[in-house]
NULOKOL-177891 format. One record per residue: residue number from 1; z negated, x negated, y negated of N, C-alpha, C, CB in turn. Coordinates in Angstrom, 1 decimal. Atoms other than C-alpha are relative to their C-alpha. Glycine has a CB too. Layout:
<atoms>
<NUM, <Z, X, Y>, <Z, X, Y>, <Z, X, Y>, <Z, X, Y>>;
...
</atoms>
This chain:
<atoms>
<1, <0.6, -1.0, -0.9>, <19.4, -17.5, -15.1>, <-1.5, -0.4, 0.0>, <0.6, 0.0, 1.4>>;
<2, <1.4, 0.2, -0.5>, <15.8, -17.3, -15.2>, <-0.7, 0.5, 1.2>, <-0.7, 0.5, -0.8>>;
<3, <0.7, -0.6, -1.1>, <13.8, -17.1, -12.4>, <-1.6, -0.7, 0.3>, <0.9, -0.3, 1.4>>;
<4, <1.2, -0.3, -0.3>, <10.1, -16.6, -11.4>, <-0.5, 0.0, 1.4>, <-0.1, 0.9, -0.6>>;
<5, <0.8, -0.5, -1.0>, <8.3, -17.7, -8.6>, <-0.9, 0.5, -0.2>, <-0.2, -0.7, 0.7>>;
<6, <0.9, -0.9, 0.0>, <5.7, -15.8, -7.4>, <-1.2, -0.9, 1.0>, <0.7, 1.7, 0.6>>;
<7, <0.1, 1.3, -1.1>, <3.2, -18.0, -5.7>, <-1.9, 1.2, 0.7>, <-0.4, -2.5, -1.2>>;
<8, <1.4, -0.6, -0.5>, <-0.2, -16.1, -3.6>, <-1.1, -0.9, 0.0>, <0.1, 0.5, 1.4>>;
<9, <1.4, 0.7, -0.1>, <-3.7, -17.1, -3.9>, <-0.6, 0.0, 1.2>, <-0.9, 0.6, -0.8>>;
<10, <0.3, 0.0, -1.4>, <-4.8, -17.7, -0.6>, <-1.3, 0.7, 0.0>, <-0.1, -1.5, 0.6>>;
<11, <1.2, -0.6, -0.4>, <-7.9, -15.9, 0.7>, <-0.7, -1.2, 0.6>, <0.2, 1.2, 1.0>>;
<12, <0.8, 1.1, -0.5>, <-10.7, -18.5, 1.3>, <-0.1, -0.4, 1.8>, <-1.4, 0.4, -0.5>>;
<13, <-0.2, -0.3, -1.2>, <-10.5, -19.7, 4.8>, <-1.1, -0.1, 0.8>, <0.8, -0.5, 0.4>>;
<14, <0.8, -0.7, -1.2>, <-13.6, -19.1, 6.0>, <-0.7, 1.1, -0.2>, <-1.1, -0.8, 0.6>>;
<15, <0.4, -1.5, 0.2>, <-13.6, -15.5, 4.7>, <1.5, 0.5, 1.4>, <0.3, 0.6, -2.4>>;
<16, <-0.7, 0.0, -1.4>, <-10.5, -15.4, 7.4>, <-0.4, -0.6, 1.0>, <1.1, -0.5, 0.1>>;
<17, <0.4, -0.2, -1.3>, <-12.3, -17.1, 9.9>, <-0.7, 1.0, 0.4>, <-0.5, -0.9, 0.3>>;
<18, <0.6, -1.0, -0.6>, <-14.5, -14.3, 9.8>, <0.3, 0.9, 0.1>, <-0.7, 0.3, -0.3>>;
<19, <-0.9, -0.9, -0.1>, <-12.4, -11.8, 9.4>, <1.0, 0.1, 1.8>, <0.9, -0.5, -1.4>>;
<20, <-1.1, 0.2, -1.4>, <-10.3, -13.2, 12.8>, <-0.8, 0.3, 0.8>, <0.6, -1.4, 0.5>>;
<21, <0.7, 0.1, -1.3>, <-13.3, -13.4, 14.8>, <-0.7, 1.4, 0.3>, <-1.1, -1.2, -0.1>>;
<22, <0.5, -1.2, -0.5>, <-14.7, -10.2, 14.2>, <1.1, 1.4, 0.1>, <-1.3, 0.2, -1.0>>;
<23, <-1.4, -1.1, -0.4>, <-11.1, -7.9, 14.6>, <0.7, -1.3, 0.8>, <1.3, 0.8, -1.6>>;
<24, <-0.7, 1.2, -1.0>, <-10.1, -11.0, 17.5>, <1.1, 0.1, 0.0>, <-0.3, 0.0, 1.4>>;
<25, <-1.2, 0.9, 0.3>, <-7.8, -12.4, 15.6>, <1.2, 1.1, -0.9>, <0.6, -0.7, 1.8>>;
<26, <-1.1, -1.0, 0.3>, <-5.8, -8.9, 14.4>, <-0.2, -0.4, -1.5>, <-0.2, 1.6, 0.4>>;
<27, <-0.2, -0.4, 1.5>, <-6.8, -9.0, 10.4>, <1.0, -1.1, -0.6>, <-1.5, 0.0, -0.8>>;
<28, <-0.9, 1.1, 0.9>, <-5.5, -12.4, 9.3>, <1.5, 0.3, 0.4>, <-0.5, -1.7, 0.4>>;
<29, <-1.4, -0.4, -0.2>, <-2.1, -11.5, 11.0>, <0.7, 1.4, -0.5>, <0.2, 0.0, 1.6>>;
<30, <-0.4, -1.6, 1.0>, <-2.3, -7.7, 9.4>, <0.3, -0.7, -1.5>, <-1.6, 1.6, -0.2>>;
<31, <-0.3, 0.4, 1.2>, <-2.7, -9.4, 6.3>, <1.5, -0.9, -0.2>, <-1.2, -0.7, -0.5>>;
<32, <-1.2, 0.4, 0.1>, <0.2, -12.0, 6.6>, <1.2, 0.9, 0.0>, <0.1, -0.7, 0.7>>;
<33, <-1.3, -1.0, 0.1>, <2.5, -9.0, 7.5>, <-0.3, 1.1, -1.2>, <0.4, 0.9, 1.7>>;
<34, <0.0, -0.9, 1.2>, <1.4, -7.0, 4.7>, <0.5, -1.0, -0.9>, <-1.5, 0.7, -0.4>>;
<35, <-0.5, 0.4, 1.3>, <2.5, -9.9, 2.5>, <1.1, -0.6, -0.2>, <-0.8, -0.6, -0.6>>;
<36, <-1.3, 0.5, 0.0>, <5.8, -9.9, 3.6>, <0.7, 1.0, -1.1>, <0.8, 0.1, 1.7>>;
<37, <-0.6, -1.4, 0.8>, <6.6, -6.7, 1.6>, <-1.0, -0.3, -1.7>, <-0.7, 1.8, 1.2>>;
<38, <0.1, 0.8, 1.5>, <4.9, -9.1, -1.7>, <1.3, -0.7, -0.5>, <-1.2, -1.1, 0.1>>;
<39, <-1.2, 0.2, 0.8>, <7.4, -10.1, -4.3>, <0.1, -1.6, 0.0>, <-0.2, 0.7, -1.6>>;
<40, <-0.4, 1.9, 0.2>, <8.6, -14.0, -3.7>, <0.4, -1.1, -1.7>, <1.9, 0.0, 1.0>>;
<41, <-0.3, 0.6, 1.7>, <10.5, -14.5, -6.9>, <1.0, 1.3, -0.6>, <1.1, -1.8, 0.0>>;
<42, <-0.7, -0.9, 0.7>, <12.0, -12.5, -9.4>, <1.2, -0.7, -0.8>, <-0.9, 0.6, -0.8>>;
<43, <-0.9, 0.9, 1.8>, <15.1, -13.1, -12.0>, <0.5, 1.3, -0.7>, <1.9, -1.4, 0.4>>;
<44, <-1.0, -1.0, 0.3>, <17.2, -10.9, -13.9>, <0.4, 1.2, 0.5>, <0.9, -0.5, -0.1>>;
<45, <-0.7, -1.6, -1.4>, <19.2, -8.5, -10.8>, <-1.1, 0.2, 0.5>, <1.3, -0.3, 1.7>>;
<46, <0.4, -0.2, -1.3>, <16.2, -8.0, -9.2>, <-0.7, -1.0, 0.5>, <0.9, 0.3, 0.7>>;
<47, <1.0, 0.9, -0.8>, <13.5, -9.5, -6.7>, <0.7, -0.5, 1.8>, <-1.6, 1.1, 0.1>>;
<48, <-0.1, 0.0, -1.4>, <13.2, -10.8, -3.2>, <-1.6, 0.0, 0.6>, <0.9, -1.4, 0.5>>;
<49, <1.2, 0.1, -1.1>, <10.1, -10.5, -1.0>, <-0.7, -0.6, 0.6>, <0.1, 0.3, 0.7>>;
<50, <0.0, 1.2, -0.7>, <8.3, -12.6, 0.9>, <0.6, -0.1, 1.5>, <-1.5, -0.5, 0.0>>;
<51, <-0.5, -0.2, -0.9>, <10.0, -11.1, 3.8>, <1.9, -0.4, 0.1>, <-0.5, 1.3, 0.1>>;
<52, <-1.7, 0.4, 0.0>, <13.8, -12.2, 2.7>, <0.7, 1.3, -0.6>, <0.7, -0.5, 1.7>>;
<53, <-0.9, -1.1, 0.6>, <14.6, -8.9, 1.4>, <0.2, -0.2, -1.4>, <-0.6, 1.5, 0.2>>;
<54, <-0.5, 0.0, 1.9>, <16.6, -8.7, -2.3>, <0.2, 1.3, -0.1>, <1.6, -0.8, -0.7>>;
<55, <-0.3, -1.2, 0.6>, <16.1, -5.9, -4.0>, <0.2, 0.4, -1.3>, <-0.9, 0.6, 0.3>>;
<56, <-0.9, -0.1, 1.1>, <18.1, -5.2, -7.1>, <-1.2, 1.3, -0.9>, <1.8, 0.4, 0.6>>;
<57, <1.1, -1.1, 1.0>, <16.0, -3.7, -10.4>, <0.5, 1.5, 0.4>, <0.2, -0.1, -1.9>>;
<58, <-0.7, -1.7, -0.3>, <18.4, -0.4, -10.1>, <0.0, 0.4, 0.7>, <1.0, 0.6, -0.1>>;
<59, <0.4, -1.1, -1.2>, <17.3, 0.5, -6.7>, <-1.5, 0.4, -0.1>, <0.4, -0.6, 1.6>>;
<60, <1.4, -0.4, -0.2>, <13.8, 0.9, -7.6>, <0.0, 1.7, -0.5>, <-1.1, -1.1, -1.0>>;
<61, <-0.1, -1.0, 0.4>, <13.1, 4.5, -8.1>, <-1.6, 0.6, -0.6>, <0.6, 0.8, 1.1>>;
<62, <1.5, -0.4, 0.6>, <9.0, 4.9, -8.3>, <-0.7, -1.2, -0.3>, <-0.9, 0.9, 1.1>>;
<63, <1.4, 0.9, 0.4>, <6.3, 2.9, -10.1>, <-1.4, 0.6, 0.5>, <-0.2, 0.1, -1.7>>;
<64, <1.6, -0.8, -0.5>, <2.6, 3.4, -8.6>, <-0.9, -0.8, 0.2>, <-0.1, 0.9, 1.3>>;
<65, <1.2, 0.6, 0.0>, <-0.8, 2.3, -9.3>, <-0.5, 0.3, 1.1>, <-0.7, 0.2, -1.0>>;
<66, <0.9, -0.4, -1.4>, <-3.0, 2.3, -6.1>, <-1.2, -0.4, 0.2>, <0.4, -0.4, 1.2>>;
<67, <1.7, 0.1, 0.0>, <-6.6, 2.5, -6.4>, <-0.6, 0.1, 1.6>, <-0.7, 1.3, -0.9>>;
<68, <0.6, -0.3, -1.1>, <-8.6, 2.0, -3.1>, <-1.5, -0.6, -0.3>, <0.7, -0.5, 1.3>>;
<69, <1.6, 0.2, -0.3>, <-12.2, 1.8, -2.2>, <-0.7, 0.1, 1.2>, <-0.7, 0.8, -0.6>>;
<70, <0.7, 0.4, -0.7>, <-13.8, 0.4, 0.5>, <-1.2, -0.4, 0.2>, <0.2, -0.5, 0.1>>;
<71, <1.8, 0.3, 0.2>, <-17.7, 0.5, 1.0>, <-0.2, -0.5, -1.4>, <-0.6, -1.4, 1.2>>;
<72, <0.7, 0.4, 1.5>, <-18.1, 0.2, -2.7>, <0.9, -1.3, -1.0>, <-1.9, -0.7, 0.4>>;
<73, <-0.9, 0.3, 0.9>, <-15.1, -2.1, -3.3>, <0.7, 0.1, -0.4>, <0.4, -0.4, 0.0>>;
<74, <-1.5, -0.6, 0.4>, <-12.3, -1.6, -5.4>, <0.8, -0.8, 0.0>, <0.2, 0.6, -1.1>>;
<75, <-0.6, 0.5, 0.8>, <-9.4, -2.7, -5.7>, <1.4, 0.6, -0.2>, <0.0, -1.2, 0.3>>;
<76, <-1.7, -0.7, 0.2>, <-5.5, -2.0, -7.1>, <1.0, -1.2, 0.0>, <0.2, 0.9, -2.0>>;
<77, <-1.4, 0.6, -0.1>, <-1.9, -2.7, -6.8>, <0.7, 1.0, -0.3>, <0.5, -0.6, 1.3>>;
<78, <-1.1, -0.7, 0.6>, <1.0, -1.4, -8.0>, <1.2, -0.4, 0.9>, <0.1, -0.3, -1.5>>;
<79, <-1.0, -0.2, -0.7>, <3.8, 0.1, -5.9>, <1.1, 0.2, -0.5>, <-0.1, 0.8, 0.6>>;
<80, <-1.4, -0.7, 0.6>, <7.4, 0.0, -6.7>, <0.9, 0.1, 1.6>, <1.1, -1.3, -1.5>>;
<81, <-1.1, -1.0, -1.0>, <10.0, 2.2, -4.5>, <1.1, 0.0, -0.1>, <0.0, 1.2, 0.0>>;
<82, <-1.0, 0.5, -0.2>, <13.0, 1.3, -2.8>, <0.5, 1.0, 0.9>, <0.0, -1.4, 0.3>>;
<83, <-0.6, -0.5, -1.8>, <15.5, 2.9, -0.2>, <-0.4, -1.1, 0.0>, <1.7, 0.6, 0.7>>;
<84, <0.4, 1.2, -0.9>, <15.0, -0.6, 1.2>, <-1.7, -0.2, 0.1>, <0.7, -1.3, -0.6>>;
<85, <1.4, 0.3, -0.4>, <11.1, -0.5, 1.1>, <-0.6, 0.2, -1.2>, <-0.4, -1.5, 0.7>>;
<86, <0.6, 0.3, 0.8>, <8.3, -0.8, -1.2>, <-0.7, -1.5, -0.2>, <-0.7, 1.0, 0.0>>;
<87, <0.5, 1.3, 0.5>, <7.1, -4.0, -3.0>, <-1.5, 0.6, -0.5>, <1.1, -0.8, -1.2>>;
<88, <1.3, -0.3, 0.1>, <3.2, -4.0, -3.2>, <-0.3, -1.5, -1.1>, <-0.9, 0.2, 1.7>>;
<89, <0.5, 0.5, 0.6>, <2.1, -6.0, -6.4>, <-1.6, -0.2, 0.1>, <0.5, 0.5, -0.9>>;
<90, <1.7, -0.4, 0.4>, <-1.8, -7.1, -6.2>, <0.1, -1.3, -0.4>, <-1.4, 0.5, 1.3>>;
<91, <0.5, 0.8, 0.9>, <-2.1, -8.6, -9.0>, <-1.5, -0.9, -0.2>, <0.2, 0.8, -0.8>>;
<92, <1.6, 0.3, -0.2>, <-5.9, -9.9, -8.2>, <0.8, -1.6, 0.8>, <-1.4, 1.5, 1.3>>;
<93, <-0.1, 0.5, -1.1>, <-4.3, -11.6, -5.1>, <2.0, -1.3, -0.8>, <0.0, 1.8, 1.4>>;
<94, <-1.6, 0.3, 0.4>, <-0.8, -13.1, -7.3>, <-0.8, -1.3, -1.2>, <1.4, 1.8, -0.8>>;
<95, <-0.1, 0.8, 1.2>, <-0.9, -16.8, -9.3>, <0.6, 0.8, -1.1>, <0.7, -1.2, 0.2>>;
<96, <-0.1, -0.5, 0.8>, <-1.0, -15.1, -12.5>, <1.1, 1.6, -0.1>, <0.2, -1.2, -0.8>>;
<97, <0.1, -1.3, -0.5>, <-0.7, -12.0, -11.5>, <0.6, 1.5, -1.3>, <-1.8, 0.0, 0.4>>;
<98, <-0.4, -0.9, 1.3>, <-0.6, -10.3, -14.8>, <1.7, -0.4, -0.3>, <-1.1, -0.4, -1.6>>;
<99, <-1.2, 0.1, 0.2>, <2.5, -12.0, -15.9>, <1.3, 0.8, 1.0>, <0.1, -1.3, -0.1>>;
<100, <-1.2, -0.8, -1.5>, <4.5, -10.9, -12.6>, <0.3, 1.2, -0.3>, <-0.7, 0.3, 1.7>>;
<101, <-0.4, -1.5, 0.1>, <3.9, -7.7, -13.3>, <0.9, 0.6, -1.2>, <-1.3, 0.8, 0.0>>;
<102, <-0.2, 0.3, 1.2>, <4.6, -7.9, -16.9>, <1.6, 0.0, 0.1>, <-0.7, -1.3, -0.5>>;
<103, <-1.2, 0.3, -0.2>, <7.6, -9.1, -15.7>, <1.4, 0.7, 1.0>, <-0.2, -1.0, 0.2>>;
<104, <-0.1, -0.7, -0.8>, <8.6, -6.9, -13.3>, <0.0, 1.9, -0.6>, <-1.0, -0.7, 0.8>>;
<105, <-0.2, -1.2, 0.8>, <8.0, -3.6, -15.4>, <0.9, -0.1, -1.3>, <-1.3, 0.6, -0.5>>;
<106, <-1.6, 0.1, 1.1>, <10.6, -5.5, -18.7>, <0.8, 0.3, 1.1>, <0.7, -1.8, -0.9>>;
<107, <-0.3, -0.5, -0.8>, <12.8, -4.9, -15.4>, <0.5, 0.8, 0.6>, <-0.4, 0.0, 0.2>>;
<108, <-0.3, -0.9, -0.7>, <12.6, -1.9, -14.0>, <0.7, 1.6, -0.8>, <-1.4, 0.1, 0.7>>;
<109, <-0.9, -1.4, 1.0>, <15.0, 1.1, -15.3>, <-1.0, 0.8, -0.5>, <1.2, 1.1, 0.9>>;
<110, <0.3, -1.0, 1.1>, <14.3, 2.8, -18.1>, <-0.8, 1.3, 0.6>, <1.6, 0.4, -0.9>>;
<111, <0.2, -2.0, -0.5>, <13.6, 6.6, -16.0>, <-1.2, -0.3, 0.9>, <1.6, 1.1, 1.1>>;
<112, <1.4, 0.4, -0.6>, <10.6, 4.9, -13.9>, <-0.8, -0.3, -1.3>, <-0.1, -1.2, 1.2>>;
<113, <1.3, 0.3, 0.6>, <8.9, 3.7, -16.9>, <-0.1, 1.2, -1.0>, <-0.1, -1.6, -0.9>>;
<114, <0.3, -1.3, 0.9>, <9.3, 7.3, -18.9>, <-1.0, 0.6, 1.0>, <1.5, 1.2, -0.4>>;
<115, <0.2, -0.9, -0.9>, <7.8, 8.8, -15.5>, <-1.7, -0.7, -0.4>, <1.0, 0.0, 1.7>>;
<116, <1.2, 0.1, 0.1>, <4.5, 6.6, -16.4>, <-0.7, 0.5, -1.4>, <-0.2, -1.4, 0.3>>;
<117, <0.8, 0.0, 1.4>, <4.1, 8.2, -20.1>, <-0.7, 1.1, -0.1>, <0.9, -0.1, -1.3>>;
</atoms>
């Protein structure tokens, strides 16, 4: 059985201290709960989260790139869709980031990756 951790690149921490001090204290805790719903490890059946949820390849139903822009930044992630939730890939923000994903679209049924051609 192969399996794949997934490990996060931390955000510098005194780009979170500034971040805390100027939203008192809310961003660094938005961000931790946004990266409960990031992919922990992967194998074969399926992922888990960093939140403890397993979600099995054959319940995913949508693939989705997500471009945002913020005062002139960009950046993307890629959404896959669950009845149990969506898993937010940001690859920028993922120890090797590319591979994950890489790995993660061999993966994902066949009728989500026709829906990207």
């Amino acid at each position: 059985k192969i399996k794949m951790e997934v490990k996060v690149t931390p955000m510098p921490g005194c780009l979170m201290l500034i971040l805390g001090i100027f939203t008192l204290g809310i961003a660094p805790i938005a961000i931790k709960l946004k990266e409960r719903g990031w992919p922990k490890s992967l194998d074969e059946h399926g992922l888990v989260t960093r939140g403890g949820k397993r979600i099995e390849w054959r319940e995913f139903t949508k693939f989705e790139k997500v471009i945002t822009n913020v005062q002139g930044t960009i950046t993307e992630r890629y959404d896959i869709h669950s009845s149990k939730g969506t898993v937010a890939v940001v690859v920028y923000r993922l120890q090797e980031g590319q591979q994950v994903l890489e790995y993660i679209w061999q993966h994902l049924p066949e009728t989500i990756k026709a829906e990207q051609e």
